[in-house]
C-alpha positions as CSV (number, residue, x, y, z in Angstrom):
1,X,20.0,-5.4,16.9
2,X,17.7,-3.5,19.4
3,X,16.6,0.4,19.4
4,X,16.9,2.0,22.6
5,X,15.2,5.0,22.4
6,X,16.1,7.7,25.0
7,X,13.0,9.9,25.9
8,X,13.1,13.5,28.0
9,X,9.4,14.9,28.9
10,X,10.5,18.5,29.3
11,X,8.0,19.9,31.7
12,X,4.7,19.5,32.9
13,X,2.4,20.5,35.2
14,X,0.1,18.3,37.7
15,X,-2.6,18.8,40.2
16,X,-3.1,15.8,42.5
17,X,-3.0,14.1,45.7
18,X,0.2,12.2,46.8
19,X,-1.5,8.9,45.8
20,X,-2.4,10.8,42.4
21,X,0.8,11.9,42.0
22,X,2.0,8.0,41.8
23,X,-1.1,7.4,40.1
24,X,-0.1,10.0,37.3
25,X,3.9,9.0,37.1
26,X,2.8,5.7,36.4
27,X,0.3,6.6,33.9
28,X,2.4,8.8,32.3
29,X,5.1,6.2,31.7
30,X,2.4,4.2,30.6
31,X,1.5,6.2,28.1
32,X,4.8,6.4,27.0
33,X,5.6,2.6,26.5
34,X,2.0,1.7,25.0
35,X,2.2,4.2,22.1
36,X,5.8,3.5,21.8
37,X,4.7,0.1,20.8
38,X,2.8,1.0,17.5
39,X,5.5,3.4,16.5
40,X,4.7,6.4,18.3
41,X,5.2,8.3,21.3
42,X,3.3,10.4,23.5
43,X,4.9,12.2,26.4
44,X,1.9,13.4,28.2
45,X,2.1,15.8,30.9
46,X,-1.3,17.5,32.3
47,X,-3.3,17.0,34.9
48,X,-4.8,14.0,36.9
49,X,-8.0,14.4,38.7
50,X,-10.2,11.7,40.7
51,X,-10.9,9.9,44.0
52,X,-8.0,8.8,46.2
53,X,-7.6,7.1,49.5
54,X,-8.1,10.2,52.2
55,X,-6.7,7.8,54.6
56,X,-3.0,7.3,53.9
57,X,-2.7,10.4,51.7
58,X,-3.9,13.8,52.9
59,X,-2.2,15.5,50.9
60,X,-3.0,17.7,48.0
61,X,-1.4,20.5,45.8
62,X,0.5,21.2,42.7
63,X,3.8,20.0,41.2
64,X,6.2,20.3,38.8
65,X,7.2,17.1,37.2
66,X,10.0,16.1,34.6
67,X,10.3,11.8,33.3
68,X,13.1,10.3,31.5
69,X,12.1,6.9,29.8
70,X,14.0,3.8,28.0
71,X,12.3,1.6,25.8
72,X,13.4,-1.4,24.3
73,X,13.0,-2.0,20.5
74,X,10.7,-5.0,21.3
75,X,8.7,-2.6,23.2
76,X,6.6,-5.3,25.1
77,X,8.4,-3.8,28.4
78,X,10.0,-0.6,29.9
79,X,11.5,1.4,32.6
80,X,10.6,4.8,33.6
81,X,12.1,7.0,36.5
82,X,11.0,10.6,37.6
83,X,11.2,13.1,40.1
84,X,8.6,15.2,41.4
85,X,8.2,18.6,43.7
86,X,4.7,18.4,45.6
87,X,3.5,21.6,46.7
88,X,1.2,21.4,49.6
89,X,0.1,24.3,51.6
90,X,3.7,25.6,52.6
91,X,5.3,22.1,52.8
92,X,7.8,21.2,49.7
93,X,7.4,17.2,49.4
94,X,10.2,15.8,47.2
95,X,9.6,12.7,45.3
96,X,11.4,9.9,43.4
97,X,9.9,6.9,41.4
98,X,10.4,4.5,39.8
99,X,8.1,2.2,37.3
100,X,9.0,-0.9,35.3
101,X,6.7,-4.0,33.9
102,X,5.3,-5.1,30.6
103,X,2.9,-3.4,28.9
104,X,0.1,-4.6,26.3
105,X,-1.9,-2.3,24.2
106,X,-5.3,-3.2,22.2
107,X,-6.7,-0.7,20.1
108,X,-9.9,0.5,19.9
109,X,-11.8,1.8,16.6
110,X,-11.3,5.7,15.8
111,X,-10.4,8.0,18.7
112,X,-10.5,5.2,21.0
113,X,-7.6,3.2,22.5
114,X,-7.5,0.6,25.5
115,X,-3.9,0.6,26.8
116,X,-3.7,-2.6,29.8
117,X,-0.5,-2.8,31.7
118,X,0.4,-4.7,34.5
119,X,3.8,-3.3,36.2
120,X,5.4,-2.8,39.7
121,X,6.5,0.7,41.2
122,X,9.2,2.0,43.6
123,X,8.3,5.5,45.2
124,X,11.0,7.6,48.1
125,X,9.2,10.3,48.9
126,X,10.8,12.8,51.7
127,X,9.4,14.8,53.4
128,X,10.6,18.0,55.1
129,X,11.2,16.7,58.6
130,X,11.6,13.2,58.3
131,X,12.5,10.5,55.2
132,X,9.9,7.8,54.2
133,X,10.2,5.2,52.0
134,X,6.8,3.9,50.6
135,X,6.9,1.0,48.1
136,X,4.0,-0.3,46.0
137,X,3.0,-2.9,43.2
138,X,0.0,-2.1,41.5
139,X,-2.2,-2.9,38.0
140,X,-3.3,0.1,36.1
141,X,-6.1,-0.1,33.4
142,X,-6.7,2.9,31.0
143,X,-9.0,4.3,28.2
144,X,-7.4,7.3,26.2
145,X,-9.5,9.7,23.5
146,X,-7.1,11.4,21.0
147,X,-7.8,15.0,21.0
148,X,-6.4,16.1,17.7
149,X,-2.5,16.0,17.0
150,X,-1.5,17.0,20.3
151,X,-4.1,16.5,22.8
152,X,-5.6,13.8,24.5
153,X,-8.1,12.6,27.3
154,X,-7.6,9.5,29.9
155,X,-9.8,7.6,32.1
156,X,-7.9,4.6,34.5
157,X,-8.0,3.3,37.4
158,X,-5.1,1.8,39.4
159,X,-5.3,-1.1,42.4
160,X,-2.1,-0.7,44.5
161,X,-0.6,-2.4,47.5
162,X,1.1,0.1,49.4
163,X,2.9,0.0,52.1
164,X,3.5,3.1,54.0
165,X,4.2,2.2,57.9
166,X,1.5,-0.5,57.3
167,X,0.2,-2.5,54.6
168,X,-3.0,-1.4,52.4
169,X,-4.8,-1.8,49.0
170,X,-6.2,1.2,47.9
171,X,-8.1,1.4,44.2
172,X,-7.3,4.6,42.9
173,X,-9.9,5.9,39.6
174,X,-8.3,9.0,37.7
175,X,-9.3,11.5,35.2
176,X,-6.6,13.7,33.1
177,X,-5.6,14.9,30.1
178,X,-2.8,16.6,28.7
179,X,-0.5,17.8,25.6
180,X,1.7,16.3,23.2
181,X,5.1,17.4,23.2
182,X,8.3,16.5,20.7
183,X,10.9,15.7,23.4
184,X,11.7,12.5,21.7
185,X,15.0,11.8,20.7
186,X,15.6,8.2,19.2
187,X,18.7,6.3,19.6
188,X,18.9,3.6,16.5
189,X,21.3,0.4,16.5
190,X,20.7,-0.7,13.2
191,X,23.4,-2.7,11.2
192,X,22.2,-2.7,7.8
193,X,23.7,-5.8,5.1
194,X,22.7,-4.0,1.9
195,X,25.9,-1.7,0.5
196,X,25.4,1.9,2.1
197,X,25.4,3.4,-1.9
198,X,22.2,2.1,-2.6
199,X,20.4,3.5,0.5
200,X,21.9,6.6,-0.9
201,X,19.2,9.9,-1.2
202,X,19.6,12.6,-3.4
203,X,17.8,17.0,-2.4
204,X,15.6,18.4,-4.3
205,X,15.4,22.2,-4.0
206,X,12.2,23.6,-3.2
207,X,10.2,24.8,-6.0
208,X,7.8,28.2,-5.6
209,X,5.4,29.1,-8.2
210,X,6.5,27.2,-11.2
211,X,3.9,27.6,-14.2
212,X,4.3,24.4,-16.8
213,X,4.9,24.3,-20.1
214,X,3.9,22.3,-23.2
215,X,8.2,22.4,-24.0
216,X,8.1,19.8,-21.5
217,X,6.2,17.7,-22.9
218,X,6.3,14.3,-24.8
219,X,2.8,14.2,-27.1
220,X,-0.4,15.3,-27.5
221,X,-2.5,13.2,-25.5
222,X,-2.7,13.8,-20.9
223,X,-1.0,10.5,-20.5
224,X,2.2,11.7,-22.4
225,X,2.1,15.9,-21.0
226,X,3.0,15.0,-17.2
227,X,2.0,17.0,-14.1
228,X,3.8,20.3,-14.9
229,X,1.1,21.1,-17.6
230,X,0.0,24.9,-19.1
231,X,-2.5,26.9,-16.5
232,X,-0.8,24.8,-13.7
233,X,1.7,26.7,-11.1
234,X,3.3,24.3,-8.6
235,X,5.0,24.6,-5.6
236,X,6.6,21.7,-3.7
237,X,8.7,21.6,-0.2
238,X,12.4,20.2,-0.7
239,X,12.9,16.6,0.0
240,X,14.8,13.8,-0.1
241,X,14.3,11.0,-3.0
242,X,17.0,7.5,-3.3
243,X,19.4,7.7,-5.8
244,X,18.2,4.0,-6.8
245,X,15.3,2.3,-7.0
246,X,14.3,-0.5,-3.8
247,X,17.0,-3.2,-4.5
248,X,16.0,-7.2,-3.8
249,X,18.5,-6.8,-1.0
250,X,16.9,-4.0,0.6
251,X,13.4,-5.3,-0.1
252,X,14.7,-8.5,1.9
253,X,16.7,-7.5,4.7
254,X,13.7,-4.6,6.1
255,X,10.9,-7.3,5.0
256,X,12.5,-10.1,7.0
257,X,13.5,-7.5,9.8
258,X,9.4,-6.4,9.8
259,X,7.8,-9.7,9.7
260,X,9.2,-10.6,13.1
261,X,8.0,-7.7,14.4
262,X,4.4,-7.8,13.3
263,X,4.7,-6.6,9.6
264,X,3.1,-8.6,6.9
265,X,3.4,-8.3,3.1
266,X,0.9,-10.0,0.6
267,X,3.9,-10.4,-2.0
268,X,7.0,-12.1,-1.3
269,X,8.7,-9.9,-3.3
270,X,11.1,-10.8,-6.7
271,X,14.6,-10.3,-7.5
272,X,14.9,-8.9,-10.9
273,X,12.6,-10.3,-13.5
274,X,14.4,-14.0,-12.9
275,X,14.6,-14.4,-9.3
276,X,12.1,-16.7,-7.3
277,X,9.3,-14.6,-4.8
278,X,10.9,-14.7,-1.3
279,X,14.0,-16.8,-1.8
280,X,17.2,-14.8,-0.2
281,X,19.3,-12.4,-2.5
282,X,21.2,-14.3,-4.7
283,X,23.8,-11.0,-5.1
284,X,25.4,-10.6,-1.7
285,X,28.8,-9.3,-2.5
286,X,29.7,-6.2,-0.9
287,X,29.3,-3.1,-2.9
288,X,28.4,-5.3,-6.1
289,X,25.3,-4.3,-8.0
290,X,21.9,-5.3,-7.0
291,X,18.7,-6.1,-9.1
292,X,15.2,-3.8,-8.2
293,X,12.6,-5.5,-6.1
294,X,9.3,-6.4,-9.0
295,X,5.8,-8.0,-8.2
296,X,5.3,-5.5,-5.1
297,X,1.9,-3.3,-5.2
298,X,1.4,-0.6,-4.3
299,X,-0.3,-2.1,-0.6
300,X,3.1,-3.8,-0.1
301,X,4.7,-1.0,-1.2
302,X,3.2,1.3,1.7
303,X,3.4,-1.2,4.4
304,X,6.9,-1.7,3.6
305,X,7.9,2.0,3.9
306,X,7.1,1.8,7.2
307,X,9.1,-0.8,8.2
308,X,12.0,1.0,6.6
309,X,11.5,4.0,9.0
310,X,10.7,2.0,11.8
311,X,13.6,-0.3,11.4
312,X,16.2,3.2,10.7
313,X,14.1,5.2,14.1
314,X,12.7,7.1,11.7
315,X,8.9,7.7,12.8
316,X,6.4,6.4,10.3
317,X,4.3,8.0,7.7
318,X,1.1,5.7,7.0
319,X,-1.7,5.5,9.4
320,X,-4.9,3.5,9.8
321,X,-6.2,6.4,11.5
322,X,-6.2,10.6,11.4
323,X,-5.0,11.2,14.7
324,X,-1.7,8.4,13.7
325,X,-1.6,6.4,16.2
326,X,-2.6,3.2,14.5
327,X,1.0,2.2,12.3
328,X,0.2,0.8,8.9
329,X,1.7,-3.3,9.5
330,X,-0.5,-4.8,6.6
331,X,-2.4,-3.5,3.8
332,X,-5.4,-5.1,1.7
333,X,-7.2,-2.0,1.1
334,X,-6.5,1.7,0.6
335,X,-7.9,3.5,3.6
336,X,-4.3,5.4,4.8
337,X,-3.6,8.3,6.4
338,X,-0.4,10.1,5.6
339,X,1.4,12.0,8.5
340,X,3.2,15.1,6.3
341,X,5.3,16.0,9.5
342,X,6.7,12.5,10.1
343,X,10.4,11.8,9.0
344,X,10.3,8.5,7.8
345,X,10.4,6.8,4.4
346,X,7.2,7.2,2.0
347,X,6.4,6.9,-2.2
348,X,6.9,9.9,-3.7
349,X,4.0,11.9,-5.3
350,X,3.1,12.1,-8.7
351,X,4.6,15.7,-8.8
352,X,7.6,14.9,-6.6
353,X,8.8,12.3,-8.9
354,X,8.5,14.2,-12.4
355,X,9.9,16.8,-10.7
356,X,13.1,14.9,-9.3
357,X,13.6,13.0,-13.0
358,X,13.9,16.0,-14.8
359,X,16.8,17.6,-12.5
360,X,15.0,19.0,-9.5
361,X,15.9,22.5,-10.3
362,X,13.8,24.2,-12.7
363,X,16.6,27.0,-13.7
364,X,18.0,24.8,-15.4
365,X,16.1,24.6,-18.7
366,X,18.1,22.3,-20.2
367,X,17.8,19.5,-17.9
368,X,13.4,20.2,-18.0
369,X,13.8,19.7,-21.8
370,X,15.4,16.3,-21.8
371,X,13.1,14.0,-22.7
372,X,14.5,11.2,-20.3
373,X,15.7,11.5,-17.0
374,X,19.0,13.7,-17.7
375,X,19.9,12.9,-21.3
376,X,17.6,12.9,-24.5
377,X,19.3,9.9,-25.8
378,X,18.0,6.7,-24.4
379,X,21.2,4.7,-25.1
380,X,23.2,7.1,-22.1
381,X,20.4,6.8,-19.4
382,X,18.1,3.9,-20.2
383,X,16.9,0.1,-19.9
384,X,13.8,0.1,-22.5
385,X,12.6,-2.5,-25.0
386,X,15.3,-1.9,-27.5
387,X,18.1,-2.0,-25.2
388,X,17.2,-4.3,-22.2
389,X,17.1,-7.6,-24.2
390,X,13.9,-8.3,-22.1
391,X,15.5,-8.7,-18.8
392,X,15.8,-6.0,-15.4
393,X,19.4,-4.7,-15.1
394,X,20.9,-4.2,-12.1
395,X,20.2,-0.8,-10.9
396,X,22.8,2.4,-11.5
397,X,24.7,1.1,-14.6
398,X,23.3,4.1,-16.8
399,X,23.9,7.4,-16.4
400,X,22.7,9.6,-13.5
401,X,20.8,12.6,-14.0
402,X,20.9,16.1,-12.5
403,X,20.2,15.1,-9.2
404,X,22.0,12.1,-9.4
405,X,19.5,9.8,-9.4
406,X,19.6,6.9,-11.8
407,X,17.0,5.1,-13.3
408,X,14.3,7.1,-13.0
409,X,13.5,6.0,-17.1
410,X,13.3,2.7,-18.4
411,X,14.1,-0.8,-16.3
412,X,11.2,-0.5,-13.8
413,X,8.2,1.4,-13.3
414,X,8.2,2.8,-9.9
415,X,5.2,3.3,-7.8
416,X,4.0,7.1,-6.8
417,X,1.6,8.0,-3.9
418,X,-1.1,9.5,-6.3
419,X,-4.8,8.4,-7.4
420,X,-4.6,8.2,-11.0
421,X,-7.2,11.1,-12.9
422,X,-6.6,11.7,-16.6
423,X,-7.1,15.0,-15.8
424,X,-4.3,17.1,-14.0
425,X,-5.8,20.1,-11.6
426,X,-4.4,23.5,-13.0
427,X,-4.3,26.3,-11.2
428,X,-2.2,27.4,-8.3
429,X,-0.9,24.2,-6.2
430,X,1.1,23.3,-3.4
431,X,2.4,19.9,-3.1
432,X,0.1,18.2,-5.4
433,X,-1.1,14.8,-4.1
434,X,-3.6,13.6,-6.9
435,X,-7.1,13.1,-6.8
436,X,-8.8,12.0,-3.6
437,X,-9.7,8.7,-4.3
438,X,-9.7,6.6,-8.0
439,X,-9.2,3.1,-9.4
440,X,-5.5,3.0,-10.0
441,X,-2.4,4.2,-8.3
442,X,0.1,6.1,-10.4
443,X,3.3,4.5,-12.0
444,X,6.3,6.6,-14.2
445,X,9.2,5.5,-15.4
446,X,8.9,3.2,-18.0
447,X,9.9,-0.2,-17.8
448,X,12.2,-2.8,-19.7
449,X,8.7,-3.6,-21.4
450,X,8.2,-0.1,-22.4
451,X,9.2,1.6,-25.6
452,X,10.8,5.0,-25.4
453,X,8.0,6.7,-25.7
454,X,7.1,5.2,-22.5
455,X,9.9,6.0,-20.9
456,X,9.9,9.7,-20.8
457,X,9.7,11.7,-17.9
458,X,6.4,13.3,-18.8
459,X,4.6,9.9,-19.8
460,X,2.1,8.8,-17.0
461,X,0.7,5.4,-16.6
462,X,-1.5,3.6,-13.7
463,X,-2.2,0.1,-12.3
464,X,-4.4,-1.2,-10.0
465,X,-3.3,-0.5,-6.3
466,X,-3.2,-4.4,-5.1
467,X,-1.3,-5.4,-8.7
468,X,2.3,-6.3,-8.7
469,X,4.4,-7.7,-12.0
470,X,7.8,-8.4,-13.7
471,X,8.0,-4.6,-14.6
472,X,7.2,-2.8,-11.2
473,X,9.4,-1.5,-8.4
474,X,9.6,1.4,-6.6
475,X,11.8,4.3,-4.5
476,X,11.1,5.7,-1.5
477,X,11.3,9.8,-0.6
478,X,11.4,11.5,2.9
479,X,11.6,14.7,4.9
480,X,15.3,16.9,3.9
């Protein structure tokens, strides 16, 4: 199905001549469509600056200016409209346009983007005494420089045909820059296969200041006492976790939905511990239970999180770069920036995850004493290596815990954002992300492999960040 996404720049303010004023319209919807195409957009109003013909527009001034956009979910073309009030000297100049064409984008290394675009344009402009009608077709060519999260800097210039009571080119160079605003509102039609229950999320509460304990515990040694350790206080931000971990059928149905749209995975993927890499679900009835998604890293892992916001208009987390603009599509390293603000899907952190498998809510003292997620007998909430006859179960036939998560011990180890260091940070924390860089990324859980031991919700293991087996999924978290 495609996205429309329905965009509303709220207000902005330009200084220009009437050519500029075309000029900046056009690159403003420009701007719009381009970062739209790597998952993001950028309303941009500000200011335009530069040389103009002196000839066919004498006017200058400043305006008010307002842009509604539509993009299409393919996002190689777009339409934008706008109107425009040009203030110049005491005359009031009232302006409509209207821009449409496709757009390509290349980008550039670090704060540098090239956005090309070759598109036609429709201007009425009106002025006080008389109505004139100017039309225009025109090729605009643009640098941009991120300015932190919400600025940025432009350089273009724009060759136009005009006509305006006679025909002319004029070449048009422009300088700007502007702010970033959120007046973004996304319209998603999205017809998801996989049954609606195991996209399901479960809240967790935030937690303020709590200090760990060694009752919480599993053994003696740092793999085996968890995050929420002695000398540690932790406070995280509420959020959403799934109630199951990534089924094969929702592994399949966002990676096939990606991969025509630029994604690509270096694992096919595996249904269950049996199932062949790649091959279609072989459980398709409606509402029936579905296997966890094994042999995925950690890379794959990432790259497919984003493809799960992008493909539910959810804006994604992972960046190649601080200022995210550059959306994570492929993965064969571990340079990624994570956007905290965005809403899409993401792994959970270390922190995050233990706190969600032992009940979320730390008042309850019980439930942060269970050994497994919500029970202390393995038989009511596990698939370990006593009970799992060596084989992945299909997910949420135990017992839930408090949150209602199920899972979260035993069957498959599940992926967390974290660095792996064998020593936890104490001290005051808030939302805990690991160690800055390491050899292995974090898994917990347990598995079918594991024995109980290694199933508890305090018992920490790693593997490398590229690796992907018979015993490792995941489950994805996200903004409340």
């Amino acid at each position: 199905m495609k996205r429309i996404r329905l965009i509303v720049v709220l207000l902005g303010i330009a200084g220009s001549g009437m050519f500029a004023q075309i000029e900046q319209r056009l690159q403003s919807g420009l701007t719009a469509f381009t970062a739209a195409r790597d998952g993001l957009f950028i309303p941009v109003p500000g200011f335009s600056l530069g040389g103009y013909s002196p000839n066919l527009f004498k006017y200058f001034g400043f305006g008010l200016w307002a842009e509604v956009s539509a993009l299409a979910a393919d996002r190689e073309a777009g339409a934008a409209a706008d109107a425009l009030a040009v203030f110049s000297g005491k005359e009031v100049l009232p302006m409509v346009s209207l821009f449409t064409g496709p757009v390509y984008r290349f980008w550039g290394e670090g704060r540098f983007s090239l956005p090309v675009s070759v598109g036609v344009f429709a201007d009425a402009m009106f002025l006080p005494d008389k109505g004139l009608l100017n039309l225009g077709a025109g090729a605009l060519l643009q640098a941009e420089w991120r300015v932190g999260k919400r600025g940025m800097v432009y350089v273009n210039v724009l060759g136009a045909y005009t006509f305006m009571g006679k025909g002319e080119f004029i070449l048009s160079p422009g300088l700007g820059g502007g702010i970033v605003l959120r007046g973004e509102k996304k319209y998603k039609i999205t017809q998801f296969n996989t049954a609606s229950q195991y996209r399901a999320m479960g809240f967790v509460s935030a937690i303020e200041g709590l200090a760990g304990s060694d009752k919480w515990n599993s053994g003696e040694y740092a793999y085996q006492k968890g995050v929420f350790i002695p000398d540690r206080i932790v406070s995280l931000n509420a959020y959403k976790i799934a109630k199951y971990e990534t089924t094969y059928e929702l592994w399949y149905e966002v990676k096939t939905w990606a991969q025509s749209r630029g994604y690509t995975f270096t694992s096919a993927g595996r249904e269950g511990r049996q199932g062949i890499d790649g091959k279609p679900p072989a459980e398709t009835q409606p509402g029936a239970g579905s296997l966890p998604v094994t042999n995925v890293s950690w890379r794959d892992a990432i790259v497919w999180c984003n493809a799960y916001s992008e493909m539910a208009g959810k804006t994604p987390v992972y960046y190649r770069d601080k200022w995210f603009v550059k959306v994570i599509k492929s993965l064969t390293d571990d340079t990624v920036y994570v956007n905290t603000d965005a809403s899409g899907y993401r792994l959970p952190t270390e922190a995050e995850w233990e706190a969600a498998a032992r009940g979320g809510d730390p008042a309850d003292r019980t439930n942060w004493t269970y050994l497994y997620a919500g029970s202390s007998r393995p038989e009511n909430v596990m698939w370990d290596t006593g009970r799992a006859n060596s084989d992945i179960h299909k997910v949420g036939t135990k017992s839930a815990n408090r949150t209602g998560l199920y899972d979260m011990s035993g069957n498959v180890y599940e992926w967390c954002w974290d660095w792996y260091g064998e020593r936890v940070k104490t001290g005051a924390v808030k939302n805990p992300a690991g160690p800055f860089q390491g050899m292995f990324r974090i898994l917990r859980g347990g598995s079918w492999y594991s024995d109980v031991s290694g199933c508890t919700v305090s018992y920490r293991y790693a593997a490398a960040p590229g690796e992907g087996n018979d015993y490792t999924g995941f489950r994805v978290v996200s903004a409340p």
